[in-house]
Residue, then its C-alpha position, 0 to 999 in steps of 0.5 A: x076292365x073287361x066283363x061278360x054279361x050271360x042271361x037268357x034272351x029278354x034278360x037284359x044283357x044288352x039294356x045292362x051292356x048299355x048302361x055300362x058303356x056309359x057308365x064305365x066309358x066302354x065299348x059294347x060287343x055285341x056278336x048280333x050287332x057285329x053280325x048285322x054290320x058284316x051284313x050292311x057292308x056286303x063284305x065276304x063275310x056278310x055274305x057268308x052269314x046271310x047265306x047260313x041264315x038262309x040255309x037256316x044255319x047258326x052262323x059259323x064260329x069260325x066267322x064270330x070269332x074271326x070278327x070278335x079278333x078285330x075288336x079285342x085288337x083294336x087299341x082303343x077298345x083293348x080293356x074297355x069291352x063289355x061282352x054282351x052274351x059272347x061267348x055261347x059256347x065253347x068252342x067260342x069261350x076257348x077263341x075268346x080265352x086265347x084272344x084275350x091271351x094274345x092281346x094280354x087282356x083278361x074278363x075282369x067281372x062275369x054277370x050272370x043275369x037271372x030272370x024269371x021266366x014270366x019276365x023273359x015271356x013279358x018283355x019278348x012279347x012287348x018286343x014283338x008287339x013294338x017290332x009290329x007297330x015300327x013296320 
């Protein structure tokens, strides 16, 4: 089973993505994760993605999908993903679309998360205050 988790920031995409890869045995898809892993790598790719973040640049499409592909291939992970707030737009919708096409995979279930602002406000700030005291 494959599903996507949509929300805001601070809505709880990841917390909920969690749950469910416990619960359903799955793997969790986190572009942000797959992002900063490129990076610790020092592969090409890391490099092309710190060089958008310090041109103060979204990191290419071309790049999130190229690494998206991996995942959606890999034969363990193949109809056990849990998309954490991929796709964001869509050109990437579209990737994901004919990804999921190739590898003959489909998204079973969408959740959208809906969270009031004031909540979003709430945990974004406790975020930040944690972020403060860890450094």
């Amino acid at each position: 089973m494959n599903i996507i988790i949509f929300g805001p920031p601070g809505a709880g995409k990841g917390t909920q993505a969690k749950n469910l890869v416990k619960k359903l045995n799955s793997f969790q898809v986190s572009t942000g994760d797959m992002l900063r892993e490129e990076i610790k790598k020092d592969s090409e790719i890391g490099k092309k993605i710190i060089n958008n973040m310090n041109n103060g640049k979204f990191v290419e499409d071309e790049i999130v999908n190229k690494l998206l592909e991996k995942t959606i291939f890999d034969e363990k992970k193949m109809n056990k993903l849990i998309f954490d707030g991929y796709p964001r737009t869509i050109n990437q919708a579209k990737n994901l679309e004919s990804l999921l096409i190739k590898s003959n995979q489909k998204i079973d279930f969408i959740f959208f998360l809906n969270v009031n602002k004031e909540a979003i406000i709430k945990r974004i700030e406790k975020r930040k205050i944690l972020e403060k005291k860890i450094r």
